[in-house]
C-alpha positions as CSV (number, residue, x, y, z in Angstrom):
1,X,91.3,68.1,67.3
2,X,90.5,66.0,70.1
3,X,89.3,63.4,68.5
4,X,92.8,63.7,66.2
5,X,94.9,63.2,69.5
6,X,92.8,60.1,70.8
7,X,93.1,58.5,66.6
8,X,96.9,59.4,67.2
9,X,97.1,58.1,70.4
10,X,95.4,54.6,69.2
11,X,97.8,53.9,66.3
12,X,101.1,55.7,68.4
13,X,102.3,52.0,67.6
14,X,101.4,51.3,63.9
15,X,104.1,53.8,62.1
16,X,102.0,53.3,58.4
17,X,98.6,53.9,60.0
18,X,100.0,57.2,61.9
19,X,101.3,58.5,57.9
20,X,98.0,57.3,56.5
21,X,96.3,59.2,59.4
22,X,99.0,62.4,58.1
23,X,98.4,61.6,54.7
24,X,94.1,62.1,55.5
25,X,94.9,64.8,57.2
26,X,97.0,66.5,54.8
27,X,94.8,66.4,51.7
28,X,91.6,66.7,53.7
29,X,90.1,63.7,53.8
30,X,89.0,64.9,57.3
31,X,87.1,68.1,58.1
32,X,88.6,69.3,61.3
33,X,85.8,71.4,63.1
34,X,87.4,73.6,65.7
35,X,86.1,74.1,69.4
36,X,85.4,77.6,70.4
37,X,85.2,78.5,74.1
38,X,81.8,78.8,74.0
39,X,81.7,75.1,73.9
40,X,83.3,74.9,77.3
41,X,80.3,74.7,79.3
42,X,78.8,72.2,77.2
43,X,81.7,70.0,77.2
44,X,82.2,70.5,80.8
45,X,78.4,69.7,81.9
46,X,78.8,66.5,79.7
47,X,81.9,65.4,81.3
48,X,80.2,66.3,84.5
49,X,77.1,64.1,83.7
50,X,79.0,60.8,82.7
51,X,82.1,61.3,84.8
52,X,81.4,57.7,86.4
53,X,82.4,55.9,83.6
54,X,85.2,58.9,82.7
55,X,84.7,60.2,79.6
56,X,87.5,61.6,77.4
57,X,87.8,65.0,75.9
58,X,87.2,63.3,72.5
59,X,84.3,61.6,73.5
60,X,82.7,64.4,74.4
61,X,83.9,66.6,71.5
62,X,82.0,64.4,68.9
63,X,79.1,64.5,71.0
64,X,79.3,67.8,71.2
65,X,80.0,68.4,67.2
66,X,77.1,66.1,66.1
67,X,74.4,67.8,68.5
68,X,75.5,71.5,67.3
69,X,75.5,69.6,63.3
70,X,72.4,67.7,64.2
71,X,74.0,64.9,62.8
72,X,72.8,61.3,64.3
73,X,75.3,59.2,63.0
74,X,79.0,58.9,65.0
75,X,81.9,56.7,63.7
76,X,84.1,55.8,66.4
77,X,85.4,52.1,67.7
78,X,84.3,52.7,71.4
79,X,80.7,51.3,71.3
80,X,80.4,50.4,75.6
81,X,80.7,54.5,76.2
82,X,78.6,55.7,73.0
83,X,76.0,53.0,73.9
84,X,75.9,55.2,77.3
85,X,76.0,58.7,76.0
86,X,72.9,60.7,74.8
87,X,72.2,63.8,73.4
88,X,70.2,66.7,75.1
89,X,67.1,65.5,74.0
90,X,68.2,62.1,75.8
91,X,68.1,60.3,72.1
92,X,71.2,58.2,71.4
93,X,73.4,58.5,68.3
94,X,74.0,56.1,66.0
95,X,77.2,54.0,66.1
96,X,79.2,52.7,63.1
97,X,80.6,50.4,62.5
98,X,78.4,49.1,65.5
């Protein structure tokens, strides 16, 4: 849901992108994962370890997600932070587009 919130928060001014983003939602286009407290620490020591370039929640929830998915790959439009960020075994993901 984080990473919901931060897609929300970049089209809060483009009324047909937010009810395309609704529209995704709706019939599933997305897979929402949920965060269960026992992601807290994680989240909190990653936060912790970049917190000089301040990392947002969402940031460090799709880190999170594709280290516990192993997945390599991360779509997302902020390429200067996820040059930065690594994964526990200090490999970086894979941007796109990138």
């Amino acid at each position: 849901w984080p990473v919901i919130t931060e897609a929300h928060y970049l089209l809060r001014k483009n009324p047909v992108a937010l009810n395309a983003l609704f529209t995704a939602l709706k019939q599933k286009f997305f897979r929402v994962e949920e965060l269960l407290p026992n992601a807290i620490p994680w989240l909190e020591e990653f936060l912790g370890q970049y917190s000089d370039i301040h990392p947002q929640l969402a940031d460090a929830s799709l880190m999170y997600l594709a280290e516990k998915k192993q997945l390599e790959t991360i779509f997302t439009l902020d390429n200067r932070d996820f040059s930065i960020y690594r994964f526990s075994d200090k490999k970086a993901p894979r941007i796109i587009p990138d």
